[in-house]
C-alpha positions as CSV (number, residue, x, y, z in Angstrom):
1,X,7.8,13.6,14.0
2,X,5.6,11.5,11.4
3,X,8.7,10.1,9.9
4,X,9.8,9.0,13.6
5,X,6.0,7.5,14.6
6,X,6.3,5.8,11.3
7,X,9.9,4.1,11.7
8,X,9.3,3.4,14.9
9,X,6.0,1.7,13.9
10,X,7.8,-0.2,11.6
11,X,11.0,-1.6,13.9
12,X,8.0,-2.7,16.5
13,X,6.2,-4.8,13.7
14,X,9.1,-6.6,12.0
15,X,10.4,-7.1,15.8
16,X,10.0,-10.8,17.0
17,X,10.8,-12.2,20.3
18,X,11.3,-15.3,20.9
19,X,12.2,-17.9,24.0
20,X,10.8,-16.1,26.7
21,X,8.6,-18.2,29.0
22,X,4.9,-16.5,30.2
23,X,6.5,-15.9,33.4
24,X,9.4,-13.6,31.8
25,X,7.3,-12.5,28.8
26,X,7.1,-8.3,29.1
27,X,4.7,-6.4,27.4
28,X,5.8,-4.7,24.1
29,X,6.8,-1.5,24.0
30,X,7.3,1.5,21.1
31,X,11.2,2.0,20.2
32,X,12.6,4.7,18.1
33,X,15.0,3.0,15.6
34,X,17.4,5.7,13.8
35,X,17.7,6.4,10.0
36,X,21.2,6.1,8.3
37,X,22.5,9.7,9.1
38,X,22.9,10.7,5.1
39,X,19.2,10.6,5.2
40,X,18.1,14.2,5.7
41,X,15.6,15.5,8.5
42,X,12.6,16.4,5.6
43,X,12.7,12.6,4.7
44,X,9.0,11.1,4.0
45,X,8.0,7.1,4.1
46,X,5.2,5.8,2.0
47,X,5.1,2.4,2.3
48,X,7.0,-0.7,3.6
49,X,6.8,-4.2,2.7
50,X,8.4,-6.8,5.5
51,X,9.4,-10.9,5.1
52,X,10.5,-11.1,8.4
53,X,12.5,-9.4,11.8
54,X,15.6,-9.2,9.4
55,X,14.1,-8.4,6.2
56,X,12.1,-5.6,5.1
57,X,11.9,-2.6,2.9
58,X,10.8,1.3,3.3
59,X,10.5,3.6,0.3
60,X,9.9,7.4,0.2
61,X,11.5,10.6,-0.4
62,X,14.7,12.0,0.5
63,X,13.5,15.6,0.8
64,X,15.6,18.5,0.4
65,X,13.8,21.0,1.5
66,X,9.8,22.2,1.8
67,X,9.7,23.3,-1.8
68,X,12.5,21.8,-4.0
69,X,12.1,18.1,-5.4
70,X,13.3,15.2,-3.0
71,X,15.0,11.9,-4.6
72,X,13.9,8.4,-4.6
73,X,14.4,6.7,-1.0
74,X,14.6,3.3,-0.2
75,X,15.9,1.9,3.2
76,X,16.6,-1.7,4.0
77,X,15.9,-3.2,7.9
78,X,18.7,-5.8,8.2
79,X,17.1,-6.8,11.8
80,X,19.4,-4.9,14.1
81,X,19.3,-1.1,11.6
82,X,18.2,0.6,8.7
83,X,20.6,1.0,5.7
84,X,20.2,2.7,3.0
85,X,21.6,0.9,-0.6
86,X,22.7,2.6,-3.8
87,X,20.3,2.9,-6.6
88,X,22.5,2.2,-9.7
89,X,21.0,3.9,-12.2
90,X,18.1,6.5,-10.6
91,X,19.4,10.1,-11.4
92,X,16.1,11.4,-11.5
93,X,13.9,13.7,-8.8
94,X,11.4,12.7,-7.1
95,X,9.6,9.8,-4.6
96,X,9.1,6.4,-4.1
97,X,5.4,5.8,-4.2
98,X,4.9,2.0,-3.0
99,X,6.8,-0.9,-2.9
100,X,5.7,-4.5,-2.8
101,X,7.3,-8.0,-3.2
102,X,6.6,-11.8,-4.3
103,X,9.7,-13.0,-2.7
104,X,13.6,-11.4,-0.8
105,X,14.7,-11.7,-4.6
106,X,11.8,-10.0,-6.6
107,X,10.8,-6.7,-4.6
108,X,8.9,-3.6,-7.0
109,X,8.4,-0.2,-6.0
110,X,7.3,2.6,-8.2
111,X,7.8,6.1,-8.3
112,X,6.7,9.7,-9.7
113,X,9.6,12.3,-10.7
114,X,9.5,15.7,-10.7
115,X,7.7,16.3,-13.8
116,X,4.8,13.8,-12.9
117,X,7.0,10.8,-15.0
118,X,6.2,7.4,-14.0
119,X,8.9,4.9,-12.6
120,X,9.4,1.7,-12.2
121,X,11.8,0.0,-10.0
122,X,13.1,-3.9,-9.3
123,X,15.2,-5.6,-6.7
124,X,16.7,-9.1,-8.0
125,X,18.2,-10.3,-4.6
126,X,21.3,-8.4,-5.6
127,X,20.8,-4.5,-6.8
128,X,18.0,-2.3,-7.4
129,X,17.3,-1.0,-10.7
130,X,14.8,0.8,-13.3
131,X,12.6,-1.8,-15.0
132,X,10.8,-0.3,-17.8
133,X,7.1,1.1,-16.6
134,X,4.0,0.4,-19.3
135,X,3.7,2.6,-22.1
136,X,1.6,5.4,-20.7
137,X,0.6,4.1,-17.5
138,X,0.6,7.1,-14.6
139,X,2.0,4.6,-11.7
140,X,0.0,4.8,-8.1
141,X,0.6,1.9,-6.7
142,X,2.4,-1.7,-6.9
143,X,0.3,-4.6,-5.0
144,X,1.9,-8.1,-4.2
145,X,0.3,-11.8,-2.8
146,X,0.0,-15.1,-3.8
147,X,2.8,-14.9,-6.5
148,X,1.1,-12.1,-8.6
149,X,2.2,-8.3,-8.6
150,X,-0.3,-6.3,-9.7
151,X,0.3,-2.1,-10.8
152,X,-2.3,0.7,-10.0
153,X,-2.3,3.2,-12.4
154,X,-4.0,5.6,-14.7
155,X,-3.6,6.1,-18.8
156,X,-5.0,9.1,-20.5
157,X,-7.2,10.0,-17.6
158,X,-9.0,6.3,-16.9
159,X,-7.6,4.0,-14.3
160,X,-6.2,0.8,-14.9
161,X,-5.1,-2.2,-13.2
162,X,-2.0,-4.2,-14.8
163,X,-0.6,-7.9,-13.8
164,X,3.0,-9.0,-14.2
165,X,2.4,-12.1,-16.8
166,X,6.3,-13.7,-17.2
167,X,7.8,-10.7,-18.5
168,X,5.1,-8.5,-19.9
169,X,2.5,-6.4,-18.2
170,X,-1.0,-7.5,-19.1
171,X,-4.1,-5.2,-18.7
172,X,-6.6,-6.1,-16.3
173,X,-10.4,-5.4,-17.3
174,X,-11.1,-2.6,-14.0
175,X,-14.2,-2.7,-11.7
176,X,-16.9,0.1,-12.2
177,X,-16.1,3.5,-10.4
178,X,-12.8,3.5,-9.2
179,X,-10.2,1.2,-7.5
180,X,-7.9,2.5,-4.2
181,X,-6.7,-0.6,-2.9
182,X,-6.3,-4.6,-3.8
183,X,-5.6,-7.6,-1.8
184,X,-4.4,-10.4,-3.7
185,X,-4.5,-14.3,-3.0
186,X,-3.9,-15.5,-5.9
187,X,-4.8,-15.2,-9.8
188,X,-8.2,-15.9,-9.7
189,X,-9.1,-14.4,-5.8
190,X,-8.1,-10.6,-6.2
191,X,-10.1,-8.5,-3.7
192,X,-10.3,-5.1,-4.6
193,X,-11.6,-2.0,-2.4
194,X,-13.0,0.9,-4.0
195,X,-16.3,3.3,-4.7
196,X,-19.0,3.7,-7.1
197,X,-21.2,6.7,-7.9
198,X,-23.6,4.8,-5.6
199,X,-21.2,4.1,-2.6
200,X,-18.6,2.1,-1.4
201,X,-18.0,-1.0,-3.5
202,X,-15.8,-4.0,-2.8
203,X,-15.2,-6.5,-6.4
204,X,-13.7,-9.5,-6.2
205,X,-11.9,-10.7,-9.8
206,X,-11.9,-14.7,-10.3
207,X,-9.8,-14.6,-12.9
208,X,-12.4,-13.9,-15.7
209,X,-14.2,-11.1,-14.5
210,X,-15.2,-8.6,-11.4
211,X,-18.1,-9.6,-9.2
212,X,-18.8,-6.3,-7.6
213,X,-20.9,-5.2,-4.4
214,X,-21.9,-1.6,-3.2
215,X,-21.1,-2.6,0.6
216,X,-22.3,1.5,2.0
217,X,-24.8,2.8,-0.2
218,X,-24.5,6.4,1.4
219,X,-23.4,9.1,-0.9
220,X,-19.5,9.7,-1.1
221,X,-18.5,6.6,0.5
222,X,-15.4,5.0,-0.2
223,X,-13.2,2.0,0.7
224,X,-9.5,2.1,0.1
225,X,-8.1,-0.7,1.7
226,X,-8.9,-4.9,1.9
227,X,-8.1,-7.7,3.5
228,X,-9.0,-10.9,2.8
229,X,-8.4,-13.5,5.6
230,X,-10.6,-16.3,4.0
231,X,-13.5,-17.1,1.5
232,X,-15.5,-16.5,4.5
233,X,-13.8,-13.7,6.3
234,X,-13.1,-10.5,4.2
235,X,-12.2,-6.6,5.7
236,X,-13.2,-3.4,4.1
237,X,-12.3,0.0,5.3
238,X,-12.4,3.6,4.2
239,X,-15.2,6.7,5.1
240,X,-18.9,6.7,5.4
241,X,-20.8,9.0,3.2
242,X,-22.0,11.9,4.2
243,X,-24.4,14.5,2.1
244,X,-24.3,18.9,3.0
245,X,-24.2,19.9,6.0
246,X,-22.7,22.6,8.5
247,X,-18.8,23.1,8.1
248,X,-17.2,20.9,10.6
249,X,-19.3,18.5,10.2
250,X,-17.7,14.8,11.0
251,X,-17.4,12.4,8.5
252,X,-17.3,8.9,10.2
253,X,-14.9,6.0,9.5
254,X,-16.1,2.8,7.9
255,X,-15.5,-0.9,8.5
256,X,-17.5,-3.8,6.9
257,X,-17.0,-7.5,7.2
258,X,-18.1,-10.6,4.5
259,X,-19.0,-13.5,6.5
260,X,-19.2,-15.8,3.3
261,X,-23.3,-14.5,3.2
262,X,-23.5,-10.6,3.1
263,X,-21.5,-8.1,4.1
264,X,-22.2,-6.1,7.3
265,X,-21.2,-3.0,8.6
266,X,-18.9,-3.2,12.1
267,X,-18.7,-0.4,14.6
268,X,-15.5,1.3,15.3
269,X,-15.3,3.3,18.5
270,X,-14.9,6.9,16.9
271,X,-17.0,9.0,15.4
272,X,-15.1,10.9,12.5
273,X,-11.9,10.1,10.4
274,X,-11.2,6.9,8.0
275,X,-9.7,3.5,8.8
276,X,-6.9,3.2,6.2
277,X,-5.2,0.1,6.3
């Protein structure tokens, strides 16, 4: 049923209509769009990336059952279905992480196999293929905007953030604490959402170095997603702190907004869970 929520999410957000006059114009509604039938029932999405109604990208797991190891999954939205495209060369177990693009012709997505090895995958326009991950690097997450493409990752225990430099991938110094989410503009404006031992931080990287700010200073806060509209309009979201208490107890979500001045915390009409994305 998640998969199903989830593809239908997708269809009705890469789903554009166009030349209908206010008087004609209907209200949107939630479609289920099929998978290509060789994709099997336990099937899993992680992430999608979209350029448009006829072009976008979903990457998971092709599950064969509860216990045994899936395989990598990528489906491609052509506007009207989903397809699913070979993967010349992936022979190994396991899932599809994230996936992110700079452009139709340069798409990324990395992946995890069934002994915890790290993957890295690239779409030229043409054909997917494996692109050879950093030396060492534990891969989370692959980030895209403003021409960059940025990895999330961890070597030897410590997390590190990496940047696609021509055809090398540099280190990036990382913020203090640790770092869930990143919204990039361009080189020098990378936003990135994440928590400190004294709360939930938001940093944002100029090029030359992190500026970061503890935005909830609760214990155990965290942020794990960002937005960045503007210089002067900037989303955080994630959990609120929260210190002992009786079992049960709710944890609430948490939203902040930069104005340009400060940040500031915005109410969100629940009182437990997490605002993710």
């Amino acid at each position: 049923m998640a998969r199903r929520l989830l593809l239908a999410a997708l269809a009705v957000a890469m789903t554009v209509t166009v030349g209908m006059s206010s008087a004609t114009a209907q209200t949107p509604s939630w479609q289920h769009v099929p998978v290509p039938a060789q994709v099997r029932p336990q099937a899993g999405l992680n992430e999608a990336v979209a350029f448009g109604p006829d072009q976008a990208w979903a990457v998971g797991a092709d599950a064969v059952g509860r216990e045994a190891p899936g395989f990598p999954l990528v489906l491609r939205w052509d506007g009207t279905a989903w397809q699913r495209p070979s993967l010349p060369g992936v022979r190994w177990q396991g899932e599809l992480l994230s996936v992110a693009a700079t452009s139709p012709t340069s798409v990324w997505a990395v992946g995890r196999d069934a002994a915890g090895g790290a993957h890295l995958l690239r779409y030229d326009g043409t054909t997917w293929g494996e692109s050879r991950p950093p030396r060492g690097v534990a891969l989370t997450k692959v980030v895209a905007g403003g021409g960059e493409t940025w990895l999330i990752g961890s070597r030897d225990g410590a997390q590190v953030l990496l940047r696609r430099d021509g055809h090398d991938w540099r280190d990036v110094p990382v913020p203090p604490g640790a770092v869930y989410g990143l919204h990039i503009l361009a080189a020098d404006d990378v936003w990135a959402a994440g928590a400190t031992d004294s709360g939930a931080a938001v940093a944002h990287w100029d090029g030359q170095a992190w500026q970061q700010t503890v935005v909830d200073g609760f214990p155990r806060s965290a942020v794990g997603s960002v937005l960045a509209v503007s210089s002067t309009e900037v989303w955080a979201g994630g959990t609120a702190g929260f210190v002992g208490g009786p079992v049960g107890r709710p944890i609430p979500p948490l939203l902040v907004r930069w104005d340009g001045q400060a940040w500031n915390r915005v109410t969100v009409p629940a009182d437990f869970g997490s605002v993710t994305s």
